[in-house]
ZATORKOL-886363 format. One record per residue (C-alpha): residue number from 1; residue in three letters; x, y, z. Coordinates in steps of 0.2 Angstrom, whole numbers, padded with zeros to 4 digits, always signed. Example, Ala and Ser with C-alpha at 12.3 -4.5 7.8 and 13.67 -1.06 7.14 Angstrom:
REM residues 2
num: 1	residuo: ala	X: +0062	Y: -0022	Z: +0039
num: 2	residuo: ser	X: +0068	Y: -0005	Z: +0036
REM end
This chain:
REM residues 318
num: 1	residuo: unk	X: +0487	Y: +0052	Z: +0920
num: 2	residuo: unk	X: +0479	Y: +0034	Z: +0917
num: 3	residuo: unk	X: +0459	Y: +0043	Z: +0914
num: 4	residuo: unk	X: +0451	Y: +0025	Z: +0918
num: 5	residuo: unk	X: +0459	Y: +0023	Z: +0932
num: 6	residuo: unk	X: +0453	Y: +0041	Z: +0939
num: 7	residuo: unk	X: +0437	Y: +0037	Z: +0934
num: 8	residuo: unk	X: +0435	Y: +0020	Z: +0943
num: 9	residuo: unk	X: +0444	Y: +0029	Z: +0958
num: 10	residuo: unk	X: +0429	Y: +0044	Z: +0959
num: 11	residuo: unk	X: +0415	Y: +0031	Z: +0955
num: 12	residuo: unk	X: +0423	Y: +0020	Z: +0971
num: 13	residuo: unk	X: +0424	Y: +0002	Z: +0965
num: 14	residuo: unk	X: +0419	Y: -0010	Z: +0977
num: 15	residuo: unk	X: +0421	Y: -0028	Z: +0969
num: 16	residuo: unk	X: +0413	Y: -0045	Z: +0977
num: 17	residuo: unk	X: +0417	Y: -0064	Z: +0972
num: 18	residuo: unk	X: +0403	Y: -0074	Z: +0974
num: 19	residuo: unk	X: +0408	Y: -0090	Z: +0972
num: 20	residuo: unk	X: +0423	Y: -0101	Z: +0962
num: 21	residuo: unk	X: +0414	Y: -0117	Z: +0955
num: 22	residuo: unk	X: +0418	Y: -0132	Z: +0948
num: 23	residuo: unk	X: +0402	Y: -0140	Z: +0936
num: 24	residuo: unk	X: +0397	Y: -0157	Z: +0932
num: 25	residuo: unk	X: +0384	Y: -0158	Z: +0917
num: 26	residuo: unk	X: +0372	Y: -0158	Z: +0916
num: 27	residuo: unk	X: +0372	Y: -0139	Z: +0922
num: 28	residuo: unk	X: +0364	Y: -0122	Z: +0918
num: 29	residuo: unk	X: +0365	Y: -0107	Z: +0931
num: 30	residuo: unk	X: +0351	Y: -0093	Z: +0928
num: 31	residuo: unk	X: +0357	Y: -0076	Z: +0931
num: 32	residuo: unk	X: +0342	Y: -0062	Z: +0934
num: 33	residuo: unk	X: +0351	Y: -0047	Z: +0933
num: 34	residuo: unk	X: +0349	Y: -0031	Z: +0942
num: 35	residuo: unk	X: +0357	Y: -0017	Z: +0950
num: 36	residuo: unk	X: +0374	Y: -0024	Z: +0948
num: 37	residuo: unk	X: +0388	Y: -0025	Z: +0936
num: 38	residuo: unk	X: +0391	Y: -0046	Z: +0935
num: 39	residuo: unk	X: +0407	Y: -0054	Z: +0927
num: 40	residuo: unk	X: +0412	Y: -0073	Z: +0925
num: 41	residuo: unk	X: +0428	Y: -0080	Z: +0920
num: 42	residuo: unk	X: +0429	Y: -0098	Z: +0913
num: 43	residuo: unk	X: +0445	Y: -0102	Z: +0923
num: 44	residuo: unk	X: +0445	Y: -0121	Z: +0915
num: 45	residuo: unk	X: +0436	Y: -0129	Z: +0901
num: 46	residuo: unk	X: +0422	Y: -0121	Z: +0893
num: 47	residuo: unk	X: +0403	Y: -0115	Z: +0892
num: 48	residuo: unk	X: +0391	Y: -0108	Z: +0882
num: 49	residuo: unk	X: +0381	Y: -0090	Z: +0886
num: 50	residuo: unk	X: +0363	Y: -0084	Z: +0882
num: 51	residuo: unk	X: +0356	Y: -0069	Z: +0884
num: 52	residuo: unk	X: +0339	Y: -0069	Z: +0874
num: 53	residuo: unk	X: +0346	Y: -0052	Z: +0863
num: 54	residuo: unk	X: +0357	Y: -0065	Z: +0851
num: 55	residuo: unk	X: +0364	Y: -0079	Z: +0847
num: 56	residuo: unk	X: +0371	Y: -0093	Z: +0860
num: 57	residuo: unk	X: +0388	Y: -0089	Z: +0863
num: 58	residuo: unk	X: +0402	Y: -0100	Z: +0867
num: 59	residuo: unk	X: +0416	Y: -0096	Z: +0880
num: 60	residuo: unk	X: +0431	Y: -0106	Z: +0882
num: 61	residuo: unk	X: +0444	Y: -0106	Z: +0896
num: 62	residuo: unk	X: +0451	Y: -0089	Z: +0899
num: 63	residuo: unk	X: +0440	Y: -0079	Z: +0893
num: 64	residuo: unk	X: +0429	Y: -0067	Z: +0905
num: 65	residuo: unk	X: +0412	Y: -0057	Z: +0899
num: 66	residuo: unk	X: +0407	Y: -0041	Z: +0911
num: 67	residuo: unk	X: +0389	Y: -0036	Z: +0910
num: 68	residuo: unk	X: +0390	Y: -0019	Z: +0917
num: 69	residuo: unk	X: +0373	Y: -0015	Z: +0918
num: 70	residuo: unk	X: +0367	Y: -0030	Z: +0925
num: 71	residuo: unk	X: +0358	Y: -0038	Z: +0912
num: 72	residuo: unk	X: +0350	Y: -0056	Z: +0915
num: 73	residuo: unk	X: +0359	Y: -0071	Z: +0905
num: 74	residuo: unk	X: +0364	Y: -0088	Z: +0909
num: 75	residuo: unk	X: +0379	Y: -0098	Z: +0908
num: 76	residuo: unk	X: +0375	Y: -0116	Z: +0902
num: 77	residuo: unk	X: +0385	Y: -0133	Z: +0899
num: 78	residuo: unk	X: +0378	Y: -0135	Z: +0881
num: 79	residuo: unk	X: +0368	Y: -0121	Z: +0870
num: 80	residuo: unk	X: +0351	Y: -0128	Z: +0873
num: 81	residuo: unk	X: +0354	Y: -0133	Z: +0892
num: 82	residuo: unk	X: +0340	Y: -0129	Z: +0903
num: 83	residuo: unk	X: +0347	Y: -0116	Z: +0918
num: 84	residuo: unk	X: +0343	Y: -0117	Z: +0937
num: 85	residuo: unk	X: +0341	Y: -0101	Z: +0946
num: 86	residuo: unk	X: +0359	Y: -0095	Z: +0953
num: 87	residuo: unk	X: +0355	Y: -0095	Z: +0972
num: 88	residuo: unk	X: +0357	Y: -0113	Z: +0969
num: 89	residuo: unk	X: +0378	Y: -0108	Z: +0971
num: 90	residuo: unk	X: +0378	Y: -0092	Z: +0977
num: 91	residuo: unk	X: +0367	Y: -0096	Z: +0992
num: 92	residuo: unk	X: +0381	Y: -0106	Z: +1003
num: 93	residuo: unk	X: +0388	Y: -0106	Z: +1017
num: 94	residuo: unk	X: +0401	Y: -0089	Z: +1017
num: 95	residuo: unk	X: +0416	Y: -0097	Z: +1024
num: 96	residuo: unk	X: +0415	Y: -0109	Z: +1009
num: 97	residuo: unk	X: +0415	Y: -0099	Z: +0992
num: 98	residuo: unk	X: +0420	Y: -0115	Z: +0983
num: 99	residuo: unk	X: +0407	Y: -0131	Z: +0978
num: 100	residuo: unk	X: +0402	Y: -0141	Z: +0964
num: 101	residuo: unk	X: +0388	Y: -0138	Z: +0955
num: 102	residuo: unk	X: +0379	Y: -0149	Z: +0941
num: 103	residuo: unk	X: +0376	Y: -0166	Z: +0939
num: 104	residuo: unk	X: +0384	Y: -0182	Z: +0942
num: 105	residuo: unk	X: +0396	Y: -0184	Z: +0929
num: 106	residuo: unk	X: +0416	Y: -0176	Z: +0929
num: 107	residuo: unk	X: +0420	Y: -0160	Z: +0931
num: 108	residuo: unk	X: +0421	Y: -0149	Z: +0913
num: 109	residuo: unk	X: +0420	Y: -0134	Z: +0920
num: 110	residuo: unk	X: +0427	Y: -0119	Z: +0934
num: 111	residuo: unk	X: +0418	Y: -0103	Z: +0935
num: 112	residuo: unk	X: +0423	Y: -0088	Z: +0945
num: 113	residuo: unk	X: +0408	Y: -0077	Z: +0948
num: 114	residuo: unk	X: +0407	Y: -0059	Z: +0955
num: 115	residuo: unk	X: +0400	Y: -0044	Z: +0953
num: 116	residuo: unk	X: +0406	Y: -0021	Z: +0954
num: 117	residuo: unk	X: +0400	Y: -0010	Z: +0964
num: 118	residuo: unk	X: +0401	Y: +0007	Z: +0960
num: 119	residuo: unk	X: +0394	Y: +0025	Z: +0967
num: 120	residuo: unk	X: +0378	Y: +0027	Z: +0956
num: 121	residuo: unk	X: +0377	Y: +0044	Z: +0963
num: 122	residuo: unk	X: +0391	Y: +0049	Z: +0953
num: 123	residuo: unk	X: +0387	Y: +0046	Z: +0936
num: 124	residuo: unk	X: +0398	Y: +0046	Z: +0922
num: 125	residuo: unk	X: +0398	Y: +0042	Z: +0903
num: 126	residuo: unk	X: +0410	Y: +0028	Z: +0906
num: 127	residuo: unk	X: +0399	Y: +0018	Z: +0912
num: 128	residuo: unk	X: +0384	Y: +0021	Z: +0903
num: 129	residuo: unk	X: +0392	Y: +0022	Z: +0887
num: 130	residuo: unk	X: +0398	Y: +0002	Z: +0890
num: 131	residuo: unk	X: +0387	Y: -0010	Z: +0881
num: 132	residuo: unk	X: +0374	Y: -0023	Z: +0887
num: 133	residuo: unk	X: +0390	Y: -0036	Z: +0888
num: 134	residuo: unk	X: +0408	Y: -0035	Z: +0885
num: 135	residuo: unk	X: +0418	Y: -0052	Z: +0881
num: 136	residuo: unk	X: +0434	Y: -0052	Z: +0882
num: 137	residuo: unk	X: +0441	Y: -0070	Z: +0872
num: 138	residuo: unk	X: +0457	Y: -0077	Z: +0879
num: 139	residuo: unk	X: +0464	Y: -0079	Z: +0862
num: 140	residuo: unk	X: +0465	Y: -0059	Z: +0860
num: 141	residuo: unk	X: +0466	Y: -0052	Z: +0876
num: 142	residuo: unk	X: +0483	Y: -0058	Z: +0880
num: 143	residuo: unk	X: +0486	Y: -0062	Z: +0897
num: 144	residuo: unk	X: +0472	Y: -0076	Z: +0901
num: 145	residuo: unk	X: +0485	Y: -0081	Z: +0914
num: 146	residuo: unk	X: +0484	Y: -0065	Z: +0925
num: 147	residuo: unk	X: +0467	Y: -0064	Z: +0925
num: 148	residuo: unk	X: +0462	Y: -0081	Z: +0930
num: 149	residuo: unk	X: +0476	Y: -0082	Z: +0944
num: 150	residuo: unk	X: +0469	Y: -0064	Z: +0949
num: 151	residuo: unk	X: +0452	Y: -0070	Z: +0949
num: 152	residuo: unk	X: +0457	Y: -0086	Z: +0957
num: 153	residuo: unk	X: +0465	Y: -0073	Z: +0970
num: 154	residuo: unk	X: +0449	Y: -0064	Z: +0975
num: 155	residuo: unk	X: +0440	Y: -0079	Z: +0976
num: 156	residuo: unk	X: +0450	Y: -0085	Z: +0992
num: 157	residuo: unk	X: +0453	Y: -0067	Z: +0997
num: 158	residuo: unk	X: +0435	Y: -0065	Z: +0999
num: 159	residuo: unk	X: +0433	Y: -0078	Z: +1014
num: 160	residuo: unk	X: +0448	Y: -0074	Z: +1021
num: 161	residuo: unk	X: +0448	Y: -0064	Z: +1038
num: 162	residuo: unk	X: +0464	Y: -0055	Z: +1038
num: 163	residuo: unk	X: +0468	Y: -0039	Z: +1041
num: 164	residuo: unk	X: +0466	Y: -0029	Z: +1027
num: 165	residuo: unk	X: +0457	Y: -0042	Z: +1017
num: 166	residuo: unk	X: +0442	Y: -0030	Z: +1010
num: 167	residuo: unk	X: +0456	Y: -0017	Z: +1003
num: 168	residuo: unk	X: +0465	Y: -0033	Z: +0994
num: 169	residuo: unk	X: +0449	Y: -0039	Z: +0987
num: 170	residuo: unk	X: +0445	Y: -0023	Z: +0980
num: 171	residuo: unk	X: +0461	Y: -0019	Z: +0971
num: 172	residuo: unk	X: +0461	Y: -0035	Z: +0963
num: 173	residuo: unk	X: +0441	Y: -0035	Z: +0958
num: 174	residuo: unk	X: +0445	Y: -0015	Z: +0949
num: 175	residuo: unk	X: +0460	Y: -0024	Z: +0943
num: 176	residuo: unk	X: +0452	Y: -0037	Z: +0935
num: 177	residuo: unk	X: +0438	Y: -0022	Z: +0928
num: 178	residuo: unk	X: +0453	Y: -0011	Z: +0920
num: 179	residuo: unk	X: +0459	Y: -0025	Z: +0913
num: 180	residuo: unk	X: +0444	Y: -0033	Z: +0903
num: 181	residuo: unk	X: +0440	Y: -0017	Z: +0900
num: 182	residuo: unk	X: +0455	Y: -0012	Z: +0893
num: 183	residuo: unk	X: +0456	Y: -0030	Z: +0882
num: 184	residuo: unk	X: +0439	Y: -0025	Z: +0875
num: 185	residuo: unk	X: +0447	Y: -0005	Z: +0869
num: 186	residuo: unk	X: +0461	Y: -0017	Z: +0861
num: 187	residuo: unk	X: +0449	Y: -0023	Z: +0849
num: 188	residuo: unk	X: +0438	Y: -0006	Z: +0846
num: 189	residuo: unk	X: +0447	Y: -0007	Z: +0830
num: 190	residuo: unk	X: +0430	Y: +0001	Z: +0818
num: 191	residuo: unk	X: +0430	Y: +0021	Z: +0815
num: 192	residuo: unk	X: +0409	Y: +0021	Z: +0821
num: 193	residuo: unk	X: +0412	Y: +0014	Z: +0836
num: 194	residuo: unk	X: +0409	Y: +0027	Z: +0851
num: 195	residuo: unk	X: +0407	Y: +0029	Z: +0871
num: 196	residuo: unk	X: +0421	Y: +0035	Z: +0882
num: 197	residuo: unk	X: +0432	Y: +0021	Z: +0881
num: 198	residuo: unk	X: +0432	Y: +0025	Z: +0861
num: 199	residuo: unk	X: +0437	Y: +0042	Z: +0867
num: 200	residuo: unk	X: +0450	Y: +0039	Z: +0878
num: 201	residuo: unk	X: +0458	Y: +0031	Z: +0863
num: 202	residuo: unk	X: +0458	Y: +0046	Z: +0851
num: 203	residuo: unk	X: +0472	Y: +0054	Z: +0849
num: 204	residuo: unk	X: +0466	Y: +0071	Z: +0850
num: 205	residuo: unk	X: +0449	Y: +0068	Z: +0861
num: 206	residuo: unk	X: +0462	Y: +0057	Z: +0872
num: 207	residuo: unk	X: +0474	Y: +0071	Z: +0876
num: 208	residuo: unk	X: +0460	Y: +0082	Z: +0879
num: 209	residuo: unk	X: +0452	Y: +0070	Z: +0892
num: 210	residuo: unk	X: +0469	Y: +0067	Z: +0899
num: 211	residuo: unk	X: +0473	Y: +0087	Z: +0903
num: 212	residuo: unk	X: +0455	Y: +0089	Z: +0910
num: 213	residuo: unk	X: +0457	Y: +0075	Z: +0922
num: 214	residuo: unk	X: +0475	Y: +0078	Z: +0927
num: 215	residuo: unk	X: +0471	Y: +0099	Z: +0930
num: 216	residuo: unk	X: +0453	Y: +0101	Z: +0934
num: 217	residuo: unk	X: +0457	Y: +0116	Z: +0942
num: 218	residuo: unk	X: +0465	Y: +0124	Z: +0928
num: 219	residuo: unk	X: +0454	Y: +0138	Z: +0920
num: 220	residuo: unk	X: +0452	Y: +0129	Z: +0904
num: 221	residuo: unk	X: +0446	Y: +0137	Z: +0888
num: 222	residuo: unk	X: +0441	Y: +0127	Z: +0873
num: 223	residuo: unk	X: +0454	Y: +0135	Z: +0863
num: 224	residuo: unk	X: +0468	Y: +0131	Z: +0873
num: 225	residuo: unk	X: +0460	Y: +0114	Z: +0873
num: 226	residuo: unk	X: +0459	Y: +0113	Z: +0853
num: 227	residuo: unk	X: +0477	Y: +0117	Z: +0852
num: 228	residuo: unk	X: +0483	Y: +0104	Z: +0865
num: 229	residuo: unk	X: +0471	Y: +0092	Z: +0855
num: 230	residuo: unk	X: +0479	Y: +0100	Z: +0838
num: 231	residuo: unk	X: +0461	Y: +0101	Z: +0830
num: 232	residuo: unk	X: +0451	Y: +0118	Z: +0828
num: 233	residuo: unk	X: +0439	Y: +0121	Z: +0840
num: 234	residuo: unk	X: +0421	Y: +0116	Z: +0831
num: 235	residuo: unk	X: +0432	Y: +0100	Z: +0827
num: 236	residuo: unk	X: +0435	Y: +0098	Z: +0846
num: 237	residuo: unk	X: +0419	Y: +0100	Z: +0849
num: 238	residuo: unk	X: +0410	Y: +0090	Z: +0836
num: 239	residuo: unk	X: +0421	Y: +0076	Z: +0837
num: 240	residuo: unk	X: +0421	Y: +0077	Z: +0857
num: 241	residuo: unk	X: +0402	Y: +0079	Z: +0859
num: 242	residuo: unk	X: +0402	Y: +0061	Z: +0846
num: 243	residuo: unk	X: +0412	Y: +0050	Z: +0858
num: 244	residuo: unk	X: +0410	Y: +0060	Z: +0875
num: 245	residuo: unk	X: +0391	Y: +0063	Z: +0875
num: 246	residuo: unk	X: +0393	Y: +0082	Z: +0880
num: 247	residuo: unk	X: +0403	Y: +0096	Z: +0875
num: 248	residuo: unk	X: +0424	Y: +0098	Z: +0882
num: 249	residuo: unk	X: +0415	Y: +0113	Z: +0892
num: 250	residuo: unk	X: +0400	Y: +0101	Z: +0899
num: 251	residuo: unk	X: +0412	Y: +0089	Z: +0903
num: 252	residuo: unk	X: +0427	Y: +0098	Z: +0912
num: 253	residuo: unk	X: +0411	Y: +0105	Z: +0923
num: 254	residuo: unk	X: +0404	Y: +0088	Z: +0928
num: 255	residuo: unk	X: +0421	Y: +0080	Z: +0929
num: 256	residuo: unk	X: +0425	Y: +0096	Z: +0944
num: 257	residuo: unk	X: +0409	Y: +0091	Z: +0954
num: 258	residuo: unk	X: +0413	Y: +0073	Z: +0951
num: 259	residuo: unk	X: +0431	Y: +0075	Z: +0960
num: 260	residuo: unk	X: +0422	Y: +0087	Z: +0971
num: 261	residuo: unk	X: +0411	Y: +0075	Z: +0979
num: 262	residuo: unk	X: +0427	Y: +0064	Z: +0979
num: 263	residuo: unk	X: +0435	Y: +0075	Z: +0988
num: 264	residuo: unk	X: +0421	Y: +0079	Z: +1002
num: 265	residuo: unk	X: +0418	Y: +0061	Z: +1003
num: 266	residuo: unk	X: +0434	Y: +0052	Z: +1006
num: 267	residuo: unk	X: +0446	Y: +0068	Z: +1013
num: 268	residuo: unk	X: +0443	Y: +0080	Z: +1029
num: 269	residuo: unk	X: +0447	Y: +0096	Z: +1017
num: 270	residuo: unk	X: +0436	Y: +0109	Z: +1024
num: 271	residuo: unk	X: +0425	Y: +0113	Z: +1009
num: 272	residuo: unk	X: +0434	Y: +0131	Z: +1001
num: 273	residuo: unk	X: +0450	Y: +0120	Z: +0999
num: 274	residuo: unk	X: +0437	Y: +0109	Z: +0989
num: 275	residuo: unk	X: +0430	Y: +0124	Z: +0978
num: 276	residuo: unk	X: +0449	Y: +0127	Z: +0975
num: 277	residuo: unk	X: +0454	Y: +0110	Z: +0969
num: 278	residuo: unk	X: +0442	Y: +0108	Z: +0957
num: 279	residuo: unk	X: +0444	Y: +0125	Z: +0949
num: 280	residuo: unk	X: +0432	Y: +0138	Z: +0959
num: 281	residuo: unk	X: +0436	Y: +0157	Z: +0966
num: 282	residuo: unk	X: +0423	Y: +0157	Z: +0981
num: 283	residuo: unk	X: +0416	Y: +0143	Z: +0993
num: 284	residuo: unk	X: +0400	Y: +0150	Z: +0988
num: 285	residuo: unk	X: +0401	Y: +0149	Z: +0968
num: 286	residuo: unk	X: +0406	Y: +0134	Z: +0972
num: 287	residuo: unk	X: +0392	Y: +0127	Z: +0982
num: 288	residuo: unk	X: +0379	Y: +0134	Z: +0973
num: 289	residuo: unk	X: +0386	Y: +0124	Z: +0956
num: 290	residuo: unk	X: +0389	Y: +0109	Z: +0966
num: 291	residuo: unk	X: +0369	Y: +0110	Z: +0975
num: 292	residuo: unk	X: +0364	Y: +0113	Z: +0958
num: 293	residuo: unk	X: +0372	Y: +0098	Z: +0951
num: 294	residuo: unk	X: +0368	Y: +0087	Z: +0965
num: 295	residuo: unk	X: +0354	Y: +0093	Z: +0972
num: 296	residuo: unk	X: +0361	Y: +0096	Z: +0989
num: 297	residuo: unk	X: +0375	Y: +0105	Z: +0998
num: 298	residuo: unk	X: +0393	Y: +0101	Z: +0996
num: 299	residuo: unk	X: +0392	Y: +0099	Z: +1018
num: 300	residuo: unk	X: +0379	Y: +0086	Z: +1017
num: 301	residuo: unk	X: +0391	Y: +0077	Z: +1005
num: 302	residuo: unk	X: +0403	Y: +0077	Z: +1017
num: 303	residuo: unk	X: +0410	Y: +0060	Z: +1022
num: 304	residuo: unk	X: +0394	Y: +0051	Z: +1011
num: 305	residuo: unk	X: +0396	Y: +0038	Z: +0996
num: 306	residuo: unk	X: +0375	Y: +0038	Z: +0993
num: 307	residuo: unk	X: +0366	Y: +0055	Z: +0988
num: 308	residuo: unk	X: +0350	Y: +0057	Z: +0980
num: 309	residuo: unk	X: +0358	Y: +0065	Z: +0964
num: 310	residuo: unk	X: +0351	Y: +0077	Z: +0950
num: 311	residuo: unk	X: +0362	Y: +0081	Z: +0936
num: 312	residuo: unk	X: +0360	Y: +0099	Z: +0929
num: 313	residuo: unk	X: +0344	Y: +0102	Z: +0939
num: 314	residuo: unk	X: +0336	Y: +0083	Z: +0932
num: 315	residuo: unk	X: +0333	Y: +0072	Z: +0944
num: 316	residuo: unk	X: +0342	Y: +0055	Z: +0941
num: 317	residuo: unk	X: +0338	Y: +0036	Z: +0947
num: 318	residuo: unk	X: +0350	Y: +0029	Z: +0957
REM end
């Protein structure tokens, strides 16, 4: 059971390229940030990063940085260049995703700019728990190539009008998302470091995650859980609750109502089949958990991938 993938699949990934770019400097592109999760990747030459929470970064061909919260930052020629406000490229024409930007000299560098989408009324610790910005460097993630020719991909893709072109781009943009995230696991090497990716990565908090996900149905205890994960059942919990956020319990509660309003949203099961699926004896035990995490009924989920959401009864921002 690859648990990222599951994860990404109930949060319903939507990926957009805004534009591939060449640069002339002098150049600096301001991003503002917001709602959405941002990623570049320096397809040729190099740049330097600033975010205004530390030191000037520089990025060189290959690499690709993800901001998963949105966080404003600025991609610039040289480290004290001054940036230009991003509409400047990312407010042309649609059929034309491709432009130079900058001043008059040659071209140094060719961005690829986008941004995830994802369904905020599902939350989950894997996206919480990522940190303002994840940079994954082309020297130690590996495979520079595939990620360049994949964003290189999207960015045609995008402007393309052939049939099934939307389902294309969004593979490759959750593609491209697995796979910086899974370069920046690769070098969560330090014992302090948590978040769910951390956890996935335990040995024992890793098989714990993958049974939860792969039987959600299962009436689970935490022992049985324990001896799967081959640690004592305080151990579990401690160590679960560390990385996780919330108990195994918590979790393997949330994680049903999550794959439960994947289910109602993206399948026509009639609503008792749901309440089966994700491990409940009665469509009305079922709908009263789900109303109570949610803060609707399962019915008015039904086909929906935007819900006002309260989690445990608290009322949560979108």
């Amino acid at each position: 059971m690859d648990i990222l993938a599951d994860v990404l699949r109930a949060q319903r990934l939507r990926g957009t390229v805004y534009f591939r770019a060449d640069f002339r400097e002098p150049w600096g592109l301001d991003i503002q940030g917001g709602e959405f999760a941002n990623f570049h990747i320096v397809a040729h030459g190099r740049c330097w990063l600033r975010t205004g929470k530390e030191p000037v970064r520089r990025l060189e061909s290959g690499d690709v940085v993800l901001f998963p919260h949105g966080d404003p930052h600025a991609l610039l020629h040289a480290p004290d260049a001054i940036a230009f406000p991003a509409a400047q490229v990312t407010n042309v024409d649609p059929q034309e995703n491709s432009r130079v930007f900058g001043g008059t000299g040659p071209v140094t560098t060719t961005l690829i700019c986008g941004h995830f989408e994802y369904d905020r009324g599902m939350p989950h610790p894997l996206i919480e728990s990522l940190p303002a910005m994840v940079h994954v460097e082309a020297t130690k993630h590996g495979s520079p190539n595939w990620l360049t020719t994949a964003g290189q991909l999207a960015a045609t893709e995008s402007v393309s009008r052939r049939p099934g072109v939307t389902a294309l781009v969004d593979r490759l943009a959750e593609a491209l998302l697995v796979q910086t995230l899974l370069g920046y696991v690769e070098r969560m090497s330090q014992p302090e470091e948590v978040g769910f990716l951390a956890a996935i990565q335990d040995r024992s908090i890793g098989r714990v995650l993958g049974l939860i996900h792969q039987t959600p149905a299962r009436d689970w205890t935490l022992e049985e859980l324990a001896r799967a994960g081959a640690v004592s059942r305080t151990v579990l919990t401690q160590r679960f609750r560390a990385l996780v956020g919330a108990s195994p319990m918590v979790y393997l509660a949330r994680w049903r109502m999550l794959k439960a309003r994947e289910l109602l949203r993206d399948t026509p099961l009639p609503i008792a089949h749901v309440a089966e699926a994700v491990g409940y004896g009665s469509e009305f035990s079922f709908s009263k958990a789900f109303k109570r995490f949610y803060g609707i009924p399962p019915g008015q989920a039904k086909g929906t991938a935007e819900q006002p959401v309260a989690v445990d009864g608290i009322p949560r921002r979108h």
